[in-house]
C-alpha positions in Angstrom: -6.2 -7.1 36.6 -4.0 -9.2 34.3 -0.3 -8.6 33.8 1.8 -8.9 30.6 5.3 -7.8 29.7 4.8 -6.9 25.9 0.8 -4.8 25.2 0.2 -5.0 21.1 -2.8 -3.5 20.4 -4.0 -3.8 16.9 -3.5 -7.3 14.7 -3.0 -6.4 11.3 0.0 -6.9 9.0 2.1 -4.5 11.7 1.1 -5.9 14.8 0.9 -9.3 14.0 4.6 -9.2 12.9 5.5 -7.1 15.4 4.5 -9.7 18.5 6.5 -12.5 15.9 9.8 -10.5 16.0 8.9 -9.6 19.8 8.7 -13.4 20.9 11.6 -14.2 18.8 13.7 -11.2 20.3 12.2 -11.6 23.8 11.1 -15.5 24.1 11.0 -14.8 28.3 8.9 -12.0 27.9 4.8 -12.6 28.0 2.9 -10.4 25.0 -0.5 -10.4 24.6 -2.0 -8.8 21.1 -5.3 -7.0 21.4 -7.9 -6.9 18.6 -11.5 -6.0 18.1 -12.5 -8.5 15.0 -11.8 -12.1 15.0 -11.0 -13.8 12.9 -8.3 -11.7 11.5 -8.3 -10.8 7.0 -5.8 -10.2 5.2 -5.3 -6.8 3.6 -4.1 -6.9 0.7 -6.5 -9.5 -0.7 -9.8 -8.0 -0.1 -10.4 -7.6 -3.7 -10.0 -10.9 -4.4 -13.0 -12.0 -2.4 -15.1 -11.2 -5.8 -13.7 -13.6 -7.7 -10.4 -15.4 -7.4 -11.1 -16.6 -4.4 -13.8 -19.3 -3.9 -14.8 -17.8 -0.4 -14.7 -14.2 1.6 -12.7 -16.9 4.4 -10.2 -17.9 2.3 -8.8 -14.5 2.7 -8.9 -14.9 6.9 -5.4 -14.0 8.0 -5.1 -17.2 10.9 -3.7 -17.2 14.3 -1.7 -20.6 14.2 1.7 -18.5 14.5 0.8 -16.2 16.9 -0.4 -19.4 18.9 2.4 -22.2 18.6 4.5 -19.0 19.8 2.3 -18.5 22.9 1.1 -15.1 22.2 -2.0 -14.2 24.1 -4.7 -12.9 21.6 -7.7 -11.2 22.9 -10.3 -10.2 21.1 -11.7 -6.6 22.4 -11.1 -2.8 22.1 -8.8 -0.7 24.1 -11.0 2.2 25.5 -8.1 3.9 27.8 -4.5 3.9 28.6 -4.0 5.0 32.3 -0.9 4.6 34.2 0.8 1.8 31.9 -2.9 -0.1 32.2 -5.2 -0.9 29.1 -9.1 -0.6 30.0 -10.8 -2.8 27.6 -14.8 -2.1 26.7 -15.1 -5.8 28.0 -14.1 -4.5 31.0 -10.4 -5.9 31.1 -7.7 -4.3 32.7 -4.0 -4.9 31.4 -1.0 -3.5 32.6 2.1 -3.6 30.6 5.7 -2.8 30.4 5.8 -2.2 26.5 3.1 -0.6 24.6 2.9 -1.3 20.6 -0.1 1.0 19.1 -0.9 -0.8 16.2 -4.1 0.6 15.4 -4.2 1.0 11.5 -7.0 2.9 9.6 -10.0 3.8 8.5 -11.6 3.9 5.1 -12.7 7.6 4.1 -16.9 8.0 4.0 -17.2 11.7 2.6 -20.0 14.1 3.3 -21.9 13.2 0.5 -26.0 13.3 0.0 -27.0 9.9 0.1 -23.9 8.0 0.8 -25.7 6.7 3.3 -28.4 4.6 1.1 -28.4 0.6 1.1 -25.6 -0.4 -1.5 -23.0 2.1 -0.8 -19.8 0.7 0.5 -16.6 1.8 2.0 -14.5 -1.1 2.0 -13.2 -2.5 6.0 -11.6 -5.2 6.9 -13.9 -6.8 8.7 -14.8 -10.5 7.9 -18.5 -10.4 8.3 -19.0 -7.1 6.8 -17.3 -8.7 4.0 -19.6 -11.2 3.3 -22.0 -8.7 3.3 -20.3 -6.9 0.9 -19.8 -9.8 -1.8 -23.4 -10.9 -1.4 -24.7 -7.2 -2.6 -21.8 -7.2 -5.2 -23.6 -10.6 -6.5 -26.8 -9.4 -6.9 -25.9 -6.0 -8.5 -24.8 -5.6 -12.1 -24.1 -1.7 -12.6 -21.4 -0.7 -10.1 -19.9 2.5 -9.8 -16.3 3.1 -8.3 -15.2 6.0 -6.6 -11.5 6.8 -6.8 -9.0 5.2 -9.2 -6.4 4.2 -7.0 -4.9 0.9 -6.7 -8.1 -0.8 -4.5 -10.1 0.9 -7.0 -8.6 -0.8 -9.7 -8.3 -4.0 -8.1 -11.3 -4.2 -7.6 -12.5 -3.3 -11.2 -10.5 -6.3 -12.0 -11.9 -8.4 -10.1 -15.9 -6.9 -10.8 -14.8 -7.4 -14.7 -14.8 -10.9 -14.1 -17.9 -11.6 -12.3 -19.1 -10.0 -15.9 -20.4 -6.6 -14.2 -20.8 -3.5 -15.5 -18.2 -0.9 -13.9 -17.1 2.7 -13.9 -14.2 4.2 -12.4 -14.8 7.7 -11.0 -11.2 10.0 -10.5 -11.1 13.5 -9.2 -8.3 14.1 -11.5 -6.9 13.8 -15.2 -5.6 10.1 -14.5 -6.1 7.4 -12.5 -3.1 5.7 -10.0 -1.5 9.6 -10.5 -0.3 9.1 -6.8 2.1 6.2 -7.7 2.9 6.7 -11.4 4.2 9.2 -13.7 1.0 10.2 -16.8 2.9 7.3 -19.5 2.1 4.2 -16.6 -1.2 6.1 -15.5 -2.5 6.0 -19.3 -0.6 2.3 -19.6 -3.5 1.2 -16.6 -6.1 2.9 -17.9 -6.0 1.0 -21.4 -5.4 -2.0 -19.8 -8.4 -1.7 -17.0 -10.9 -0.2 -20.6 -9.4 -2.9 -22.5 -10.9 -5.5 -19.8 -14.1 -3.8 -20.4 -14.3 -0.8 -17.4 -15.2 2.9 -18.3 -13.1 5.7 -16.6 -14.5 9.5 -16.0 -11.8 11.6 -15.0 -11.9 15.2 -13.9 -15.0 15.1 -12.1 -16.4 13.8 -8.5 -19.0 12.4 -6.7 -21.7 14.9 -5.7 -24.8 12.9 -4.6 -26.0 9.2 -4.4 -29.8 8.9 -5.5 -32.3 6.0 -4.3 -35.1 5.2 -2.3 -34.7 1.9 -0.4 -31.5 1.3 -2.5 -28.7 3.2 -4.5 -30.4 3.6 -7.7 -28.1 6.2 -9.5 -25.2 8.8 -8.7 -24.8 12.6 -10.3 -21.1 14.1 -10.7 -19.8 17.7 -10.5 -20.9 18.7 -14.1 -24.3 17.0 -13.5 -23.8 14.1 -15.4 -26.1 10.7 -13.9 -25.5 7.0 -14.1 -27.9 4.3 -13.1 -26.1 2.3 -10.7 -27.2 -0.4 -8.3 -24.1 -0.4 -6.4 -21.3 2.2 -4.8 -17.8 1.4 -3.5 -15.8 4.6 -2.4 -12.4 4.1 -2.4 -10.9 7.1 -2.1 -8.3 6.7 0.6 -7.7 5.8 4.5 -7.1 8.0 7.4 -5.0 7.2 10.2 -6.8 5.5 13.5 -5.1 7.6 15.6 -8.4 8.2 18.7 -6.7 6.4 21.8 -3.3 8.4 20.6 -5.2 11.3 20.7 -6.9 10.0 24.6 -3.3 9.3 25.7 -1.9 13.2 24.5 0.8 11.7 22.1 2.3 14.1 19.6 0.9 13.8 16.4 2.6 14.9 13.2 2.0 16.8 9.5 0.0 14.2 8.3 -2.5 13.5 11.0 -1.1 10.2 12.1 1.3 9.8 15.2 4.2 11.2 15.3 7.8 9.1 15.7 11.1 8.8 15.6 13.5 6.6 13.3 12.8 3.8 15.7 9.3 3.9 16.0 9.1 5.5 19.3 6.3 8.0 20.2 6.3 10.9 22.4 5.6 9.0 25.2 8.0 6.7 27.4 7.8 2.6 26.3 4.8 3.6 23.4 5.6 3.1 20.2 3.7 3.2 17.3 3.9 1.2 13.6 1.8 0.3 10.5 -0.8 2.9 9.2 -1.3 4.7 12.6 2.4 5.6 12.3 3.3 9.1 10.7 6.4 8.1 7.6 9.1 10.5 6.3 9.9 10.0 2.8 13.0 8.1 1.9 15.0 10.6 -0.4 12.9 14.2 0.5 12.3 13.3 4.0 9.4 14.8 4.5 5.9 13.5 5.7 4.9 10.9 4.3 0.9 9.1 4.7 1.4 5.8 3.1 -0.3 2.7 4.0 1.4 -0.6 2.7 1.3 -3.9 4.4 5.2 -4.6 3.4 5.8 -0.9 4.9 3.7 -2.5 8.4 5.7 -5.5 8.3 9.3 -3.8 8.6 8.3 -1.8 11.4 6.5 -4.7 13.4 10.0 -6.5 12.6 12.1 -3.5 13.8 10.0 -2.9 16.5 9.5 -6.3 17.5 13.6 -6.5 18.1 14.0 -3.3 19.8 11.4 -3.3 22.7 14.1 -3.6 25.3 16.8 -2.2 23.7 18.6 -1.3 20.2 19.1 -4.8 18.9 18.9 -4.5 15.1 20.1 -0.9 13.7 17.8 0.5 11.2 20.2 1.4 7.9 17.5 3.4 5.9 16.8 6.7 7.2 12.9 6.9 5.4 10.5 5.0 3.8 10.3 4.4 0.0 6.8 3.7 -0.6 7.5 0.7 -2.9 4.1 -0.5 -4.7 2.9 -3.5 -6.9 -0.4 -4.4 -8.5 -2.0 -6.5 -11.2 -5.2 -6.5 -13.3 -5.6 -8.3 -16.6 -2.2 -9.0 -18.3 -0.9 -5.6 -16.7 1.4 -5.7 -13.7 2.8 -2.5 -12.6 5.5 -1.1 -9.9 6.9 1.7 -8.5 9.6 2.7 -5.5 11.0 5.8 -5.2 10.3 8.8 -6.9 8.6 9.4 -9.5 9.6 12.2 -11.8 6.0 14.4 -10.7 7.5 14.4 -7.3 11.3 14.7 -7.8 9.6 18.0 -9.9 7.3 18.8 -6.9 10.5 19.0 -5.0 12.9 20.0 -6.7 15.2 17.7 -7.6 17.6 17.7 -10.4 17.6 14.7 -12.2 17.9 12.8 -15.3 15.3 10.0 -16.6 16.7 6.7 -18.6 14.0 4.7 -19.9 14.2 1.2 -21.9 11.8 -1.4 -23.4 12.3 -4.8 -24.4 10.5 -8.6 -23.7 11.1 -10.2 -20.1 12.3 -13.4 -21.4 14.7 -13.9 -24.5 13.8 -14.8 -27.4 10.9 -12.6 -27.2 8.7 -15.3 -28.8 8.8 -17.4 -25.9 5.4 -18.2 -25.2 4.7 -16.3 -21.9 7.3 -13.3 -22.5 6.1 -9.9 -22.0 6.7 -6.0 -22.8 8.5 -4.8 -20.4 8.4 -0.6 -19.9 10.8 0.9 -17.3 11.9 4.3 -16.4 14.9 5.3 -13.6 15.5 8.5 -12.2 18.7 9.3 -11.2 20.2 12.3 -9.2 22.4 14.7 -12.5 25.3 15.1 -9.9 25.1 12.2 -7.6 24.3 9.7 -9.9 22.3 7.9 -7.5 19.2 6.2 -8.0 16.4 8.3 -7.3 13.2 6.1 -8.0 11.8 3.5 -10.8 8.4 2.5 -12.4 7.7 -0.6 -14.5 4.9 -1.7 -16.4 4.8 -5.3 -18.2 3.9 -8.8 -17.0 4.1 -10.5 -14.1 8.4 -10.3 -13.6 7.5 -6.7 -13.2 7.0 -7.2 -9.2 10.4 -8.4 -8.5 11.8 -6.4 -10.7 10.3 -3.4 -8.2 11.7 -5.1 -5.5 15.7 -5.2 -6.7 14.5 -1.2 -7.7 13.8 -0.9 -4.0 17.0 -2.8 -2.8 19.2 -0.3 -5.1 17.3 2.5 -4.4 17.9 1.7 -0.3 21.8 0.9 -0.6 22.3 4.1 -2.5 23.8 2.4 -5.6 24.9 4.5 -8.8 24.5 4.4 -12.5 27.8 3.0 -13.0 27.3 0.7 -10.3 23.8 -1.0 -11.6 25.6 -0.9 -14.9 28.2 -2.9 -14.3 25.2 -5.5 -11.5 26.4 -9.1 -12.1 23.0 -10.9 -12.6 21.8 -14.0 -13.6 19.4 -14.9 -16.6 17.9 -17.7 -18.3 15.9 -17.8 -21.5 12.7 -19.1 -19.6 13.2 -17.1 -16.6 14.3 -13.4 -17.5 15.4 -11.0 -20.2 18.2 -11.0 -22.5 21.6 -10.0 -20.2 22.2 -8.0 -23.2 19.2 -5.9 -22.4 18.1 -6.4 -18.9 15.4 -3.8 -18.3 17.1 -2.1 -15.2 20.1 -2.1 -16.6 19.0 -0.9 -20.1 17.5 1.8 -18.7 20.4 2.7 -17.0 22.4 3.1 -19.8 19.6 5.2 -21.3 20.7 7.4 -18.1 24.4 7.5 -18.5 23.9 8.2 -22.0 22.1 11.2 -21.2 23.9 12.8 -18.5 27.0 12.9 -21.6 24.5 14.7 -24.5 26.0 18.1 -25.3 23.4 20.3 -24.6 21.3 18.4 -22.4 18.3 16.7 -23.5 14.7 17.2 -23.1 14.3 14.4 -20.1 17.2 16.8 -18.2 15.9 18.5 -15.2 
């Protein structure tokens, strides 16, 4: 039996910051950090593997942190919680003060005929499945992609360069429809059939045909596509099986139920990253989002309050803030967007704006910049944003995301003292947030209330 303050078990983007912010919190306090695949990857840049990376380990996540800070890492899986005491399937017992379920996801397989053939692929984050993974993707040519969600698309991207053939499979009538409003949504999908990808939307997989290997794939109106090679990307569900062994209180969305601080049902368990149920930031209700950044707060927050409120959370949700790239296309969104502000109900008014990211616009790497605000019709406060344009369009989510958070107003981001440069930004005469802003204000004032009133 071994003996640690601090139990982490899980070492992706949540529980990896999580024992940081615990050590630098608690630096008396011993915390070991349980996980089953070593080395470590990083998330967010599996899709890169294909091509902009030279090699499948130039995406490994590395330990050096966790080790100059003395953090114990062991590499096994957590089989039982009994009595404050980990049982290990290596046959390790650790008891614990302070447990940290960390346990992420897993990638969605459905019940499909054949999905089981040589050649289809869910995508884990699992370093020697990767390898795997990129050798097939070398050797095949026609490549099929189920779901058009941002890992979908990414990986398009990515496939486009290696010079494959690819098409995007989506359920419904656009692609990234859970992060975008339809004018971004069609903005992607030109972008990713400009780059050379076809898209089929409105239909779904129904069977995966081949005899030693994938071979082809048939879709709900019985179209068929040769195809040497199947990714399904079609979502993650939470890991929630030893929350489930230990009888913790799951919520709406499947994953494990907690409070504003993290806390689960159960006395010194908490629970963070994409285990962790989320309540929206303006609606407040469930929310299943899996984001690295979204892991990273909570490890930090968590990390500082093991023994006690230290750091006071000062947003009440989460926003769901998003970011991705593919081709000349970058694209954001945090908040709401105006299919969910309709979903529930909120009244609102949209100000959208469009202008170059740097001023002049000739300026050799200046892009179009597209941005649309939502902002409450009463309240006037900022409700959610989505850009579309170059690569500026990722911080420019960011500040969205900081004003969305510290409730600003219309009048307030009107009057933002910012600072530009020709090189750097747009004009200050029309800075996109700001722009759009007035396009807001302006519209809250028209006699008889415009089309884009709600």
């Amino acid at each position: 039996m071994s003996t640690t303050d601090i139990l982490i078990i899980g070492g992706g983007p949540a529980g990896y910051t999580c024992a940081l912010s615990a050590q630098n919190s608690y630096p008396h306090k011993k915390i070991t950090l349980v996980r089953q695949d070593d080395p470590a990857v990083i998330p967010c840049g599996i899709p890169y593997i294909l091509a902009t990376l030279d090699t499948v380990e130039d995406n490994i996540m590395g330990d050096t942190q966790l080790k100059d800070k003395q953090i114990d890492i062991l590499i096994d899986t957590v089989t039982e919680i009994e009595n404050q005491t980990a049982l290990t399937a290596g046959g390790k017992k650790i008891s614990y003060q302070k447990l940290v379920l960390a346990t992420g996801s897993h990638p969605i397989m459905p019940p499909i005929k054949g999905s089981q053939l040589p050649g289809v692929y869910v995508i884990k984050k699992n370093l020697a499945f990767l390898r795997q993974f990129k050798k097939d993707v070398d050797r095949a040519q026609k490549i099929a992609i189920i779901g058009g969600g941002f890992i979908g698309f990414e990986l398009a991207d990515e496939l486009l360069k290696l010079n494959k053939e690819v098409v995007i499979i989506e359920k419904v009538k656009h692609c990234l429809c859970a992060a975008f409003d339809d004018e971004f949504c069609k903005i992607a999908e030109d972008e990713i059939t400009r780059l050379g990808a076809q898209i089929i939307t409105n239909t779904t997989l129904t069977a995966i045909q081949g005899d030693r290997q994938v071979s082809s794939i048939t879709l709900a109106d019985n179209t068929q596509l040769d195809v040497d090679l199947v990714i399904i990307s079609i979502g993650w569900k939470p890991n929630v099986s030893l929350a489930q062994k230990m009888g913790l209180q799951l919520g709406e969305s499947g994953a494990i139920q907690v409070d504003e601080y993290m806390a689960t049902s159960h006395p010194h368990v908490f629970a963070i990253g994409d285990c962790a149920e989320k309540k929206d930031f303006i609606s407040r209700n469930p929310l299943m989002l899996m984001l690295a950044s979204t892991a990273m707060a909570e490890g930090r927050l968590i990390g500082s309050n093991l023994y006690g409120l230290k750091v006071i959370k000062e947003f009440k949700g989460t926003l769901g803030t998003f970011s991705t790239c593919f081709g000349k296309l970058s694209l954001g969104q945090s908040g709401l967007t105006e299919r969910v502000a309709q979903r529930y109900g909120f009244d609102y008014v949209v100000g959208t704006a469009q202008m170059p990211d740097r001023h002049p616009g000739k300026i050799s790497d200046a892009s179009m910049i597209h941005i649309k605000l939502l902002f409450s019709r009463y309240s006037h406060s900022l409700l959610g944003g989505q850009i579309a344009g170059g690569k500026s369009a990722g911080e420019i989510t960011n500040i969205l995301s900081i004003l969305i958070q510290k409730g600003y107003k219309d009048m307030e981001i009107d009057t933002l003292q910012i600072g530009t440069h020709p090189l750097l930004t747009a004009s200050p005469i029309s800075y996109p947030i700001i722009a759009a802003t007035v396009d807001a204000i302006v519209g809250t004032h028209k006699e008889g209330l415009g089309s884009d009133i709600h």
